[in-house]
C-alpha positions in Angstrom: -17.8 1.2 36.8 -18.5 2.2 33.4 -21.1 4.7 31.9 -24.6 4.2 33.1 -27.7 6.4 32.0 -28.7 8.4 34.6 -32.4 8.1 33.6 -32.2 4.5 35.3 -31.4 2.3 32.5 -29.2 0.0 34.9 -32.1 -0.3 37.6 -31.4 -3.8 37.7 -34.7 -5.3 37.0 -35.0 -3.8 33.1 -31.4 -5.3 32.1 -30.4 -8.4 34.5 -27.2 -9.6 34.4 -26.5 -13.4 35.2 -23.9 -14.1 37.5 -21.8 -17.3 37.0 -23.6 -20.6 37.5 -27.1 -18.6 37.0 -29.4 -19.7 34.3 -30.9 -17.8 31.5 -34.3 -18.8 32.7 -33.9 -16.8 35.7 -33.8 -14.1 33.8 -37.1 -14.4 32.7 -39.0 -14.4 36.2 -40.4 -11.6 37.0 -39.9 -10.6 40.9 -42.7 -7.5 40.8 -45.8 -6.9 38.7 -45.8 -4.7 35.6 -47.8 -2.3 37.6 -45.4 -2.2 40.6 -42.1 -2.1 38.6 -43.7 1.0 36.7 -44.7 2.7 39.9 -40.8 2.2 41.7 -39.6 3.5 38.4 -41.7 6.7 38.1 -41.0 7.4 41.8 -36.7 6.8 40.9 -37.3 9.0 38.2 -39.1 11.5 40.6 -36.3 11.3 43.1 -34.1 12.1 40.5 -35.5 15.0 38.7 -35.7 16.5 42.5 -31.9 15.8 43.0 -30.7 19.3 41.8 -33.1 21.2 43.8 -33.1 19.1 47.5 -29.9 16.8 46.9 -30.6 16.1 50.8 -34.5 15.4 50.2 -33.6 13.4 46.7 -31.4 10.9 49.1 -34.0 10.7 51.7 -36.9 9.8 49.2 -34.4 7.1 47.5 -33.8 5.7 51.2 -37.1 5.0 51.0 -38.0 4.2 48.1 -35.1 1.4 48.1 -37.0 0.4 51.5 -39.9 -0.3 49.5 -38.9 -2.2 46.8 -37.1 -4.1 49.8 -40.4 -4.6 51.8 -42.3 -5.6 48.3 -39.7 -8.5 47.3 -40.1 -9.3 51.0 -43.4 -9.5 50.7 -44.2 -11.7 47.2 -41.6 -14.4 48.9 -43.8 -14.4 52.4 -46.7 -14.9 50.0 -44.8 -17.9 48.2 -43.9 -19.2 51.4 -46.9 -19.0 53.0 -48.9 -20.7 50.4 -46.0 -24.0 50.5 -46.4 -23.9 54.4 -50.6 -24.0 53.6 -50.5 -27.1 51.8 -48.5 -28.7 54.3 -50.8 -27.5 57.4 -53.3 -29.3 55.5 -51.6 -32.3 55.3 -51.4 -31.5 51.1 -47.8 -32.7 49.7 -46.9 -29.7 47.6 -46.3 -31.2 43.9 -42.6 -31.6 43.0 -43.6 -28.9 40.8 -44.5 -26.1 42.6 -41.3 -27.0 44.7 -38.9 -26.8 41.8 -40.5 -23.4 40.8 -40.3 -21.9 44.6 -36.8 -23.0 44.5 -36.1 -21.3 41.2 -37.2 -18.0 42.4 -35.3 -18.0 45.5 -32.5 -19.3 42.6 -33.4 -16.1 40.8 -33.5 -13.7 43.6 -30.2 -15.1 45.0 -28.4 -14.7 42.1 -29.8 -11.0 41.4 -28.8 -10.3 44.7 -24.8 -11.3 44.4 -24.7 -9.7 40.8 -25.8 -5.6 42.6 
């Protein structure tokens, strides 16, 4: 492993690496909103700054706070999923589309996944 800034900076969602075989468009889709990516980050930079004071408590917090960022990506792919499954319930083809776009974010995930 070579020098990483403690601050965060290799998170994994500011600086993506692409695995072999991925596509530089994947890199370009986001998996969380603006407004959730800030939030995990302010809390990993929380659970850092407490790290010298409750090294115990600091893991604990991160435990979770992976957990949630786990439950989130969970989430946004249920939604996905759910909407696909919707227009099919209803009898709706889903548009070629939309399928090639589902399938490049579970692309894009995949390969995020392998690279960490």
């Amino acid at each position: 492993m070579g020098p990483r800034d403690e601050a965060g900076a290799d998170s994994g969602t500011q600086r993506q690496a692409t695995a072999p075989g991925a596509h530089a468009e994947d890199e370009a889709l986001q998996l969380l909103t603006p407004e959730d990516e800030e939030g995990f980050r302010l809390r990993w930079q929380e659970v850092q700054n407490r790290f010298l004071d409750d090294p115990r408590g600091a893991v604990h917090t991160a435990d979770a706070l992976v957990a949630d960022v786990m439950q989130r990506l969970a989430a946004t792919f249920a939604d996905h999923k759910q909407e696909l499954e919707g227009q099919w319930s209803r009898g709706e083809q889903a548009n070629t589309e939309d399928l090639r776009l589902a399938l490049r974010h579970y692309r894009s995930f995949f390969n995020r996944l392998l690279v960490t």
